[in-house]
N, C-alpha and C positions, 0 to 999 in steps of 0.2 A: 444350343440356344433355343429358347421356344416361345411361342407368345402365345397371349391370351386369345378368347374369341372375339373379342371386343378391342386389339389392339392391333391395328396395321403393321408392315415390316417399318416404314416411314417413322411414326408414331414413336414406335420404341426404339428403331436409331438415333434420333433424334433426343430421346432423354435418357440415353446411355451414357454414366462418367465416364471420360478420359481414365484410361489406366496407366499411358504411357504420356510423359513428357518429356520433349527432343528440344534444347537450346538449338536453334535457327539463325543465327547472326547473322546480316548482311554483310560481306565482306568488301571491304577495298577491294579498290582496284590492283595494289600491289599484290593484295592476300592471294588475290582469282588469279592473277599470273602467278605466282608462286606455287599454288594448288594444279595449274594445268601444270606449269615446268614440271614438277613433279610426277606428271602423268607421263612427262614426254608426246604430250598430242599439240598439235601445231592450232593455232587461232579455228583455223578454218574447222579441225576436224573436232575441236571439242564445240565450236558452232553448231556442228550438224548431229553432232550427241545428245545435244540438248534441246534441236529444234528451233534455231535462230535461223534467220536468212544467211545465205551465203551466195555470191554474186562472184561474178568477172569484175577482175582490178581493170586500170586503165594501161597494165602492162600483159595484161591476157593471162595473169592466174589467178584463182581463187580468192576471194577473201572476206573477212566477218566484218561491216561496219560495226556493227551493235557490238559484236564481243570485242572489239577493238575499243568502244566507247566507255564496254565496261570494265576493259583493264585499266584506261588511260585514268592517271592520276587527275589529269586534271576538268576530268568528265563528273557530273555532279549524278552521275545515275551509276546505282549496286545493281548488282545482280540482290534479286529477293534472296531472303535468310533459306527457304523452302527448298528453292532450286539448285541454290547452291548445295545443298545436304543432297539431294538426289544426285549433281554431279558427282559428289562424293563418293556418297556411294556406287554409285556406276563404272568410276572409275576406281574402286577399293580401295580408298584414301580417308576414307570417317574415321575422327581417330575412335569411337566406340562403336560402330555398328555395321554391319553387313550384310548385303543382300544373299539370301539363300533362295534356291528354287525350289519352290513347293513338289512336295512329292506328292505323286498324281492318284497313286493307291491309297493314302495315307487320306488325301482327301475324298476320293470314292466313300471311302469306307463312314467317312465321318456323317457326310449326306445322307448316306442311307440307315445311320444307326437311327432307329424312332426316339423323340424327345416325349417327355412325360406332360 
């Protein structure tokens, strides 16, 4: 990638097409438990994967209001379409896409090749 002298990195991030389009859907509540089941991770632990609160119950163990609110059927808030794709992915459950870990040479290399 290169820019001009007259264009900031901002500038031309900013008016760069989308190349990549990813369906996002908000899921139910049923959908998000079915997606954790799936995982095998308990309320709490896919809570704290994702960055939700997790608290002491009034029985002295763990637990997720929020991710509890947003499985409960009859709770009127989704989990975002976003987040839920990142859960996905994190937990290797997307049905098309996967998170791969950048290779660290591969990216050296590309920084430092000079742009025209």
């Amino acid at each position: 990638m290169s820019f001009s002298a007259n264009e900031s990195f901002g500038d031309h991030h900013m008016n760069r097409e989308l190349t990549m389009r990813i369906e996002m859907p908000s899921p139910s509540g049923e959908e998000l438990k079915a997606a954790r089941l799936k995982t095998g991770l308990s309320q709490v632990d896919a809570a704290a994967l994702m960055g939700y609160p997790v608290q002491t119950g009034s029985r002295g163990g763990l637990q997720s209001r929020t991710w509890q609110a947003l499985e409960s059927p009859g709770d009127p808030r989704n989990m975002p379409g976003p987040i839920f794709a990142m859960f996905q992915l994190l937990t290797g459950t997307h049905a098309g896409y996967v998170l791969v870990k950048r290779d660290s040479t591969a990216e050296a290399d590309e920084t430092n090749t000079p742009t025209e």
